[in-house]
C-alpha atoms as a printed R data frame, in Angstrom:
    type eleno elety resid chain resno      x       y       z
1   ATOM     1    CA   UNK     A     1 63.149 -26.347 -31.320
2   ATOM     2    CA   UNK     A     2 60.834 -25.949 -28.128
3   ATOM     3    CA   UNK     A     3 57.429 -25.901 -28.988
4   ATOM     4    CA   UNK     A     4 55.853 -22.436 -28.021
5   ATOM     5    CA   UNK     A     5 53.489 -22.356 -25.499
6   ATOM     6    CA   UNK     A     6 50.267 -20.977 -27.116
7   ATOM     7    CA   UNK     A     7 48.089 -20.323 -23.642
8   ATOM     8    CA   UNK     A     8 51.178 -17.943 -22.660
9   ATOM     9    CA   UNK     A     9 51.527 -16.499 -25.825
10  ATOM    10    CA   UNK     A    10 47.747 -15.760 -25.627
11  ATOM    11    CA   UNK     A    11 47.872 -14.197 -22.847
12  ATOM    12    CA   UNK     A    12 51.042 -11.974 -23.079
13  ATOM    13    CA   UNK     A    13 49.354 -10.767 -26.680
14  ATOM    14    CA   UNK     A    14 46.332  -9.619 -25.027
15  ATOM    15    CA   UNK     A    15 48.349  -8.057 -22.145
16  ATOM    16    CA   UNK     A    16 49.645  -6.438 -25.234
17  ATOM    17    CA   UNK     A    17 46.750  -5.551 -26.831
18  ATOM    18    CA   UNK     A    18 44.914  -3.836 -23.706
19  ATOM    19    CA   UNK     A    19 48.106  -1.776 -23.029
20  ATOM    20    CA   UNK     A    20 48.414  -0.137 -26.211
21  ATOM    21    CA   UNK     A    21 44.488   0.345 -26.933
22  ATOM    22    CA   UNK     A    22 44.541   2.116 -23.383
23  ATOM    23    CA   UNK     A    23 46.908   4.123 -24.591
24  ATOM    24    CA   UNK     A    24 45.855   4.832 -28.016
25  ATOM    25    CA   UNK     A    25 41.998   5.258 -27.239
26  ATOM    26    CA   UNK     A    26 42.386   6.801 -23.228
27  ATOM    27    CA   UNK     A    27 40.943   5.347 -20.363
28  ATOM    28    CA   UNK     A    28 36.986   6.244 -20.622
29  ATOM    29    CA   UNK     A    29 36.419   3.720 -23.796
30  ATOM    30    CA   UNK     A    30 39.330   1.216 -24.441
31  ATOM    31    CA   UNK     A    31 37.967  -1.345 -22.811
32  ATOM    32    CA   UNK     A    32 34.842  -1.403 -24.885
33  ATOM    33    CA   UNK     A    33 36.993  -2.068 -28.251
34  ATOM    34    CA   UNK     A    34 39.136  -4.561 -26.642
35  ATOM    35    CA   UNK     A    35 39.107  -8.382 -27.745
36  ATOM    36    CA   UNK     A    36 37.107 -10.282 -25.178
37  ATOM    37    CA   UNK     A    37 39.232 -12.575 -22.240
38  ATOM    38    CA   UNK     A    38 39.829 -16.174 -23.450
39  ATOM    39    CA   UNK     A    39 39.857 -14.916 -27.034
40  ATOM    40    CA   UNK     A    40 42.218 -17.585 -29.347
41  ATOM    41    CA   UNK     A    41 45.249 -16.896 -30.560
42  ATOM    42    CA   UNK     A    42 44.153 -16.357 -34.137
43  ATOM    43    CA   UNK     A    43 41.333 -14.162 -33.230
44  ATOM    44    CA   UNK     A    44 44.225 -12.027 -31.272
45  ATOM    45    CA   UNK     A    45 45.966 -11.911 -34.391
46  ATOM    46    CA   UNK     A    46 42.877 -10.690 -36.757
47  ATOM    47    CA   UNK     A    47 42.586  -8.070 -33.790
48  ATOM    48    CA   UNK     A    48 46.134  -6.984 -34.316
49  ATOM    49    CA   UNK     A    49 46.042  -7.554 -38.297
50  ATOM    50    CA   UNK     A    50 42.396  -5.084 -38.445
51  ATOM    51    CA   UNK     A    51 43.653  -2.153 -36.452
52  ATOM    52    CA   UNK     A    52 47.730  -2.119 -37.693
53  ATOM    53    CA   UNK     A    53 47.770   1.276 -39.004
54  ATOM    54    CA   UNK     A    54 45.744   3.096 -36.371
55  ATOM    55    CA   UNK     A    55 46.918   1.400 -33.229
56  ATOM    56    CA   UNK     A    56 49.991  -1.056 -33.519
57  ATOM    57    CA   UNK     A    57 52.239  -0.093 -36.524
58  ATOM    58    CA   UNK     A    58 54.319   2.310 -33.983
59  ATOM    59    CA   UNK     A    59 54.556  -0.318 -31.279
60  ATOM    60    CA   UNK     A    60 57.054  -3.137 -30.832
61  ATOM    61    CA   UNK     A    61 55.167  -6.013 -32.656
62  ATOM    62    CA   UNK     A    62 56.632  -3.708 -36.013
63  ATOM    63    CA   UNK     A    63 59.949  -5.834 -35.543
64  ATOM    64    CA   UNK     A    64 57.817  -8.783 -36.179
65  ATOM    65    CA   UNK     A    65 55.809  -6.801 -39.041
66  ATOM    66    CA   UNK     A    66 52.065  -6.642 -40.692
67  ATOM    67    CA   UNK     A    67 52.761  -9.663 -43.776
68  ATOM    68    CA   UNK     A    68 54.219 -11.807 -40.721
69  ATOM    69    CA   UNK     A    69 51.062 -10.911 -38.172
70  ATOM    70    CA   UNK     A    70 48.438 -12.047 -41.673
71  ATOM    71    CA   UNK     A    71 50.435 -15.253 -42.076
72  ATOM    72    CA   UNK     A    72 50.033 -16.230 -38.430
73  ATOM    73    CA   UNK     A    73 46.681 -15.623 -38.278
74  ATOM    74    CA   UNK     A    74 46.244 -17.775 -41.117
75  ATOM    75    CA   UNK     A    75 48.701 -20.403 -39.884
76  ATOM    76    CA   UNK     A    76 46.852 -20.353 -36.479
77  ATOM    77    CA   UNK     A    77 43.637 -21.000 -37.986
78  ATOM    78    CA   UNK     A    78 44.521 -23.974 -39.954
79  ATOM    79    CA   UNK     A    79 45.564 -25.191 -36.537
80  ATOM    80    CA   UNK     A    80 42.858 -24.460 -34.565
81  ATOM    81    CA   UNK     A    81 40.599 -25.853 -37.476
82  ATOM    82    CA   UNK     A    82 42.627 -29.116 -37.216
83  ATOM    83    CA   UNK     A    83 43.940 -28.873 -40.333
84  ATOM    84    CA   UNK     A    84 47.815 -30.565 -41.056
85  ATOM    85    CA   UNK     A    85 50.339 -28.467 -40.485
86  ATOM    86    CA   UNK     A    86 52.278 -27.037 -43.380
87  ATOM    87    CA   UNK     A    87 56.020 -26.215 -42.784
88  ATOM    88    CA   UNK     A    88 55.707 -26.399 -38.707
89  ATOM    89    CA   UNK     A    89 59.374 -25.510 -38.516
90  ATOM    90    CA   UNK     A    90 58.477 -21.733 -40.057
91  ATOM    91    CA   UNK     A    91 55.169 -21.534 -37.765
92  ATOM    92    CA   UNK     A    92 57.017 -22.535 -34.647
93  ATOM    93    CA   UNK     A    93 59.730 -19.409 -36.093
94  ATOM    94    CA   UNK     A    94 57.515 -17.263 -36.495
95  ATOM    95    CA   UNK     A    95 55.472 -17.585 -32.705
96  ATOM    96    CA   UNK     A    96 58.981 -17.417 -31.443
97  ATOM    97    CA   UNK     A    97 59.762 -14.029 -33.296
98  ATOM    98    CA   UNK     A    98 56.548 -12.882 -31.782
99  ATOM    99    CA   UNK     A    99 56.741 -13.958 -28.067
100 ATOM   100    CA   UNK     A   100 60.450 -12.374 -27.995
101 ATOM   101    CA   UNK     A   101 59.025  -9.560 -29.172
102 ATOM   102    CA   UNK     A   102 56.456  -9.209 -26.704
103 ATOM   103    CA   UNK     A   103 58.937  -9.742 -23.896
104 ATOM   104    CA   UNK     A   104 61.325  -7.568 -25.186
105 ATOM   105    CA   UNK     A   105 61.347  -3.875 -23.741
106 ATOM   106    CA   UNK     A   106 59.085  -0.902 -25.120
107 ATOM   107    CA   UNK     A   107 61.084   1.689 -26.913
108 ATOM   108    CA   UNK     A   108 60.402   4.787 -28.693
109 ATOM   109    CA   UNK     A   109 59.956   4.374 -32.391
110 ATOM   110    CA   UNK     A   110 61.991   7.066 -34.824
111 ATOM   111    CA   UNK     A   111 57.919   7.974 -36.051
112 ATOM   112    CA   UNK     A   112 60.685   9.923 -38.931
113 ATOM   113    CA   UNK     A   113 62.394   7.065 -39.903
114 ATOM   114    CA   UNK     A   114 59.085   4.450 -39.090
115 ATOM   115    CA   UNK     A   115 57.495   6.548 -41.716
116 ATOM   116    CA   UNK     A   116 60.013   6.798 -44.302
117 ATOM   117    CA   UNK     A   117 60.654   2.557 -44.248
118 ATOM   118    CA   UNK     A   118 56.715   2.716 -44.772
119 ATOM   119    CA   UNK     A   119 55.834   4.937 -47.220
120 ATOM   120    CA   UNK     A   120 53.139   2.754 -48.625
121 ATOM   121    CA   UNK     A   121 51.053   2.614 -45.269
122 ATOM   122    CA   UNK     A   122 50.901   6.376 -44.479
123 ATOM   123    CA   UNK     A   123 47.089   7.836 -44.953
124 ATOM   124    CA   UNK     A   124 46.593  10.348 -47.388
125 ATOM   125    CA   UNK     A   125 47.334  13.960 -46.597
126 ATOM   126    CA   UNK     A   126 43.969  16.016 -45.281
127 ATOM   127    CA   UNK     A   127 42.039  17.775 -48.158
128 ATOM   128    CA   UNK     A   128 42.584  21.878 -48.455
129 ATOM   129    CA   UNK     A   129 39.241  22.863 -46.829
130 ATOM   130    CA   UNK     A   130 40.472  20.348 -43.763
131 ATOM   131    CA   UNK     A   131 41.058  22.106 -40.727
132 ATOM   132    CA   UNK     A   132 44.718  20.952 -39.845
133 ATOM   133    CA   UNK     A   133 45.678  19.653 -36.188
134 ATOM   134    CA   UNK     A   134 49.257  18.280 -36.714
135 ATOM   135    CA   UNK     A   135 50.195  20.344 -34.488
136 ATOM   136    CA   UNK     A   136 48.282  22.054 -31.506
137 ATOM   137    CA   UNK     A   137 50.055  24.547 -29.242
138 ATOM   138    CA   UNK     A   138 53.400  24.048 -30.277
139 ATOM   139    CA   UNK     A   139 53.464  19.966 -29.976
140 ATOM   140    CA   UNK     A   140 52.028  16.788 -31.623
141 ATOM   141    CA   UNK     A   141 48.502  16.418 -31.955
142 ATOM   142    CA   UNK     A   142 47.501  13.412 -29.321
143 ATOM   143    CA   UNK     A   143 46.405  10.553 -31.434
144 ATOM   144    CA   UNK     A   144 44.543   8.754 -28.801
145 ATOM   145    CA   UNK     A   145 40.647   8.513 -29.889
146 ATOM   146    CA   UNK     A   146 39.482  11.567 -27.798
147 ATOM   147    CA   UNK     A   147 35.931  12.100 -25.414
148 ATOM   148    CA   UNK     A   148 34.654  14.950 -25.455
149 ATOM   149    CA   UNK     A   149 31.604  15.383 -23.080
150 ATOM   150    CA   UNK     A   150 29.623  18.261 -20.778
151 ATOM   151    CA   UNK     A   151 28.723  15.506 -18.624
152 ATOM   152    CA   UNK     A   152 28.804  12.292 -16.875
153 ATOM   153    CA   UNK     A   153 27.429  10.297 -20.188
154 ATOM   154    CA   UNK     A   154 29.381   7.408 -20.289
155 ATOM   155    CA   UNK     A   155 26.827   4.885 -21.396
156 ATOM   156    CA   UNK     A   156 28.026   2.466 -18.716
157 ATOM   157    CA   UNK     A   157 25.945   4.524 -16.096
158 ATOM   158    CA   UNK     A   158 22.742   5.439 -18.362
159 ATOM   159    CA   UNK     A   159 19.871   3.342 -17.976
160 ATOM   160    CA   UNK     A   160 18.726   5.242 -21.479
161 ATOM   161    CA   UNK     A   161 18.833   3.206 -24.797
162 ATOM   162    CA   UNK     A   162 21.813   3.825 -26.767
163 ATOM   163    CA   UNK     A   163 21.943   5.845 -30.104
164 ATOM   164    CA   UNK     A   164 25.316   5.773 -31.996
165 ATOM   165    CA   UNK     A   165 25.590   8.064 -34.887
166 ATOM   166    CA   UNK     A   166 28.467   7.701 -37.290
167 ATOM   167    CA   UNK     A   167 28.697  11.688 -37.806
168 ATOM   168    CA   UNK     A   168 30.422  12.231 -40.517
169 ATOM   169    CA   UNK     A   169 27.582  10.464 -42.850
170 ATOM   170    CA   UNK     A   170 25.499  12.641 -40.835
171 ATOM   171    CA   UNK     A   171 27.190  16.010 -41.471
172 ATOM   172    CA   UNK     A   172 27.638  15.163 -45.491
173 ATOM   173    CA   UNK     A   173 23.851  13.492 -45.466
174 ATOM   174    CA   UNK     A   174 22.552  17.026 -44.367
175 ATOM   175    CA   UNK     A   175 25.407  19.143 -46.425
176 ATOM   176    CA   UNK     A   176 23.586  16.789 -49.562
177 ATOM   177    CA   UNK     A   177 27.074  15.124 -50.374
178 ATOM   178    CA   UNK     A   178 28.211  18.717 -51.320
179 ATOM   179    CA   UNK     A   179 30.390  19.904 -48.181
180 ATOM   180    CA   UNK     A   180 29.904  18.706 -44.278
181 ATOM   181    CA   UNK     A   181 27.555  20.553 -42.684
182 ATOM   182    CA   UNK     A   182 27.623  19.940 -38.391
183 ATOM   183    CA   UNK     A   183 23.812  21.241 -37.977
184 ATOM   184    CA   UNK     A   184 22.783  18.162 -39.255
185 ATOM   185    CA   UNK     A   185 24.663  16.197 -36.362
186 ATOM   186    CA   UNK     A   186 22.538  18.905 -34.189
187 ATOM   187    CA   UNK     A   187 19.335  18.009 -35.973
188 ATOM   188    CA   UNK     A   188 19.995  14.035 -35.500
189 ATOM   189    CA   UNK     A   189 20.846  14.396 -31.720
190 ATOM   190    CA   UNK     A   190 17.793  15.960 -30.696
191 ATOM   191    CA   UNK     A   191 15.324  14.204 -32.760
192 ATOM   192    CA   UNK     A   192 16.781  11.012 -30.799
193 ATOM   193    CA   UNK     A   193 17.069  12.578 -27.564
194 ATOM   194    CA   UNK     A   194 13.661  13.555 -27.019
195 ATOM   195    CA   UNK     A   195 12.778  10.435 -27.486
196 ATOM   196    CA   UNK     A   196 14.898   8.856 -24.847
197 ATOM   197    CA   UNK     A   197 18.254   8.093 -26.316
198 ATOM   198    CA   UNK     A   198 21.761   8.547 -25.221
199 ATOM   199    CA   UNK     A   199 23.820   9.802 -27.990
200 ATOM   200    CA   UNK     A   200 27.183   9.161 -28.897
201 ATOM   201    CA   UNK     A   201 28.471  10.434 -31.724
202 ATOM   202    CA   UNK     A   202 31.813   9.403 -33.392
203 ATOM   203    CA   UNK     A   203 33.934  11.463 -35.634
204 ATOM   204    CA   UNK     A   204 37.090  11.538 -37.308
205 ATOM   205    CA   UNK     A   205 40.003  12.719 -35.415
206 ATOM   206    CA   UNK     A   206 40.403  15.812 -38.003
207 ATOM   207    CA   UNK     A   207 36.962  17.198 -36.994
208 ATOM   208    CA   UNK     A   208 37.789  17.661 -33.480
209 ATOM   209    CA   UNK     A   209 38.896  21.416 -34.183
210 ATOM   210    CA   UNK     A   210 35.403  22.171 -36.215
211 ATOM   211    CA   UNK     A   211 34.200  25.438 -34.447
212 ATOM   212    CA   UNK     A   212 30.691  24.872 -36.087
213 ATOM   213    CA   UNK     A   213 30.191  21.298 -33.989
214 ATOM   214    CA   UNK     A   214 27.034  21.826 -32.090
215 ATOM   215    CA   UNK     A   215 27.061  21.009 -28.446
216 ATOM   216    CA   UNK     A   216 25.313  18.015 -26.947
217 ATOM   217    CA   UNK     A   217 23.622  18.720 -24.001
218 ATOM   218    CA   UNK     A   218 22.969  15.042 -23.244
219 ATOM   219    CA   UNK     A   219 25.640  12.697 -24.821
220 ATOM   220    CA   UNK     A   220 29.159  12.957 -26.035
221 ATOM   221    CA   UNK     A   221 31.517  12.985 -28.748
222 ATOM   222    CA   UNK     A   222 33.908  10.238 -29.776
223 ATOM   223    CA   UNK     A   223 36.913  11.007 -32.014
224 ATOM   224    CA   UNK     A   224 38.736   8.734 -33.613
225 ATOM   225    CA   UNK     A   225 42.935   8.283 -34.005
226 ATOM   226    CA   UNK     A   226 43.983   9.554 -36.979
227 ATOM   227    CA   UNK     A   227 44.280   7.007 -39.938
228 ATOM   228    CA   UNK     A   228 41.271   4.446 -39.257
229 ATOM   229    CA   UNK     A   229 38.047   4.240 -39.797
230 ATOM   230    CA   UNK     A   230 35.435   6.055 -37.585
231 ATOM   231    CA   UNK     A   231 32.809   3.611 -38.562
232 ATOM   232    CA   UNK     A   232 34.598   0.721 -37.470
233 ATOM   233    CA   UNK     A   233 34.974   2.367 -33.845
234 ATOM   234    CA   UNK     A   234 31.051   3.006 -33.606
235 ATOM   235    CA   UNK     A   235 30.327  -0.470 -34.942
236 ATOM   236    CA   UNK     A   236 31.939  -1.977 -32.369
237 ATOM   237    CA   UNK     A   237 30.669   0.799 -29.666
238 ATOM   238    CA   UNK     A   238 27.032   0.071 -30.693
239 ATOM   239    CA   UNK     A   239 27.473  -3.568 -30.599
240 ATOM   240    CA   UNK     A   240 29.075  -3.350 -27.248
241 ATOM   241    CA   UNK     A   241 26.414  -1.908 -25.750
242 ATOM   242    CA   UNK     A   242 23.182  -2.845 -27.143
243 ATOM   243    CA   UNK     A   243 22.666   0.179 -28.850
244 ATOM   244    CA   UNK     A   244 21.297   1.303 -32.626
245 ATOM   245    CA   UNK     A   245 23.556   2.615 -35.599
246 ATOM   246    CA   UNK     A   246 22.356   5.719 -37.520
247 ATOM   247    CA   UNK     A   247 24.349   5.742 -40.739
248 ATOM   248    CA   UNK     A   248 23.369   5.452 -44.391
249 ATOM   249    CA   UNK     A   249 26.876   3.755 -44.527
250 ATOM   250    CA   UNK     A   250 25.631   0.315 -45.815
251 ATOM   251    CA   UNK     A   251 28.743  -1.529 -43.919
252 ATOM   252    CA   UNK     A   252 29.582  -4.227 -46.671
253 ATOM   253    CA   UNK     A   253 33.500  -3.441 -45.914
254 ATOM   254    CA   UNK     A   254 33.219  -4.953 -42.549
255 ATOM   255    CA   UNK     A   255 31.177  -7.627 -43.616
256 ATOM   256    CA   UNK     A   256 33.485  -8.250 -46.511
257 ATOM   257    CA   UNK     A   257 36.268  -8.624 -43.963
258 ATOM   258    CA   UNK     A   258 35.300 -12.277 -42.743
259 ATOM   259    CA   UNK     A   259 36.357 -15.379 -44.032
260 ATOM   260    CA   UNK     A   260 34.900 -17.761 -46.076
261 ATOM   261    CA   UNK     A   261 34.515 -20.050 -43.275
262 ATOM   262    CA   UNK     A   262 33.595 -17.335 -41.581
263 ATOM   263    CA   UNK     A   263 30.182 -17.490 -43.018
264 ATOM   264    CA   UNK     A   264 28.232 -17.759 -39.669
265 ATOM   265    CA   UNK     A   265 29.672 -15.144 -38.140
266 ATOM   266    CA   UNK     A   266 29.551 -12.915 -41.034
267 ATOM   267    CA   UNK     A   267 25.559 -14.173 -40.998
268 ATOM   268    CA   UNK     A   268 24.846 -13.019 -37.703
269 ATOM   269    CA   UNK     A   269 26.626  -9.053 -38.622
270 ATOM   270    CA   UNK     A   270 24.645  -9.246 -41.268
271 ATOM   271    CA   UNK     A   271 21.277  -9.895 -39.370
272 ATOM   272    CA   UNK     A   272 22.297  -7.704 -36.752
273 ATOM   273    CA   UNK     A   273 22.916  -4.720 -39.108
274 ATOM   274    CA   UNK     A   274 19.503  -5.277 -40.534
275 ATOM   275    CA   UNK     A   275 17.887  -4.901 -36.816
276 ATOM   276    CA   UNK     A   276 19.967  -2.231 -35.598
277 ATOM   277    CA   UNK     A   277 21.535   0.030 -38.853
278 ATOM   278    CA   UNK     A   278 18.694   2.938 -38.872
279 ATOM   279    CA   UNK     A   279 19.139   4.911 -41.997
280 ATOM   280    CA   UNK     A   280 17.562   8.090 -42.185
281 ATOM   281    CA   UNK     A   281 16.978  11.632 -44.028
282 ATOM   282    CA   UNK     A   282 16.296  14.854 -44.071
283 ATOM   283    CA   UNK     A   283 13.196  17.316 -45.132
284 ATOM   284    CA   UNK     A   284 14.784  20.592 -44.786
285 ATOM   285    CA   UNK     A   285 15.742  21.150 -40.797
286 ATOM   286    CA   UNK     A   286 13.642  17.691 -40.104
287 ATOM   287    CA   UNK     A   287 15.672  14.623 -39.462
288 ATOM   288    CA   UNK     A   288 13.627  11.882 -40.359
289 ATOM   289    CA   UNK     A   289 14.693   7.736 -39.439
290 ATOM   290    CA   UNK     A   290 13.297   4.882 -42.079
291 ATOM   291    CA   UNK     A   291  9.871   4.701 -41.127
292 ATOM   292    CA   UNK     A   292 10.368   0.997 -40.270
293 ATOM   293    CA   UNK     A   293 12.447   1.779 -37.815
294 ATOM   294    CA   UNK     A   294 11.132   2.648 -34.410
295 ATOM   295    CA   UNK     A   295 12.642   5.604 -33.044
């Protein structure tokens, strides 16, 4: 068997990557979720393995499959770690499954039959009160992760300091846990925009039809694809670009995601979070940030 050449398999998997997260997220923001150039082969793979469901389960690597994608990333890690290699015959299998793969052809996926074969990975139906968007104007509803904006506010061209609010804690914060309640999204986006922040706010894909969403007048909303997590997306938007969280969403999920050798990087998330996570509340129509944070 012919070794596999791991700096071209590197680099076809993030030509890979950045194709379908154009695709699945639209032009304005993909590149700000992307894996960073020069990124190993097992840190491609974690990329893959974290965002399956919501970007990559309906794309070719599905031939090669999610348990196959975890074990490579594991396999590749040992290896990069310099650990011995354990069954190198399987390993070397399993790259070549995934560089044939990646060379082979795009083709559209029976979404149908993809479903049905995956039961177990489908996200659970919307609640009753949920407004429903399966289908808008006669056709699918577009799953990319959707801008919405009255203006030029990409943060790229701001030289304002960046405020990322994860809205849906917002809108339940302000509805008291009871129901979600948009005005508080309002109340939060003003309260940071007079006093100098650009505000981005990320949803969930379902909210995108919520008549009661106030307008921004300075700053944009972000919706999610259907079936992840919008708090992953403004995690990685805020650290991007320098900017501060507002969510009462303590985050222990993503920190919970990195390995236990992993524990410097999960260190430095950590420390991060506790510079840059504002929680906050409200006093009737006042939104107010923790006091030690200076907002």
């Amino acid at each position: 068997m012919v070794p596999v050449d791991g700096s071209r398999l590197r680099e076809q998997l993030q030509q890979f990557i950045d194709g379908h997260l154009q695709t699945a997220l639209g032009e304005e923001v993909w590149r700000d979720f992307a894996p960073p150039l020069g990124s190993r082969l097992s840190e491609l793979l974690r990329f893959v393995r974290r965002r399956w469901f919501a970007v990559f389960s309906e794309t070719r690597l599905a031939d090669v499959g999610y348990d196959a994608v975890c074990e490579l990333e594991r396999r590749c890690r040992r290896a990069e770690r310099g650990d011995p290699a354990v069954d190198e015959a399987r390993q070397q299998m399993l790259l070549g499954q995934l560089i044939r793969v990646l060379n082979a052809p795009e083709r559209p996926r029976n979404g149908v039959r993809a479903a049905a074969q995956r039961q177990d990975d489908l996200p659970p139906p919307p609640t009753a009160d949920a407004p429903r968007n399966d289908i808008v104007d006669g056709s699918p509803a577009d799953e990319r992760m959707q801008v919405e904006s009255g203006v030029d506010s990409v943060h790229t061209h701001s030289a304002k300091p960046l405020a990322v609010v994860d809205g849906e804690n917002v809108g339940w914060q302000y509805g008291q846990g009871v129901r979600f309640q948009p005005r508080g999204i309002q109340l939060c986006a003003e309260h940071l925009r007079q006093r100098g922040y650009h505000v981005v706010v990320f949803l969930p894909h379902y909210r995108r039809r919520h008549a009661a969403l106030p307008s921004l007048a300075d700053g944009m909303y972000v919706f999610t694809p259907p079936g992840d997590y919008d708090d992953t997306f403004a995690l990685a938007y805020a650290l991007r670009h320098r900017g501060i969280l507002v969510t009462n969403d303590q985050l222990r999920d993503h920190l919970d995601q990195f390995y236990e050798h992993e524990e410097a990087a999960r260190e430095r998330m950590r420390v991060w979070l506790g510079r840059h996570r504002c929680s906050f509340t409200f006093a009737g129509e006042e939104f107010i940030p923790h006091p030690s944070f200076f907002v």
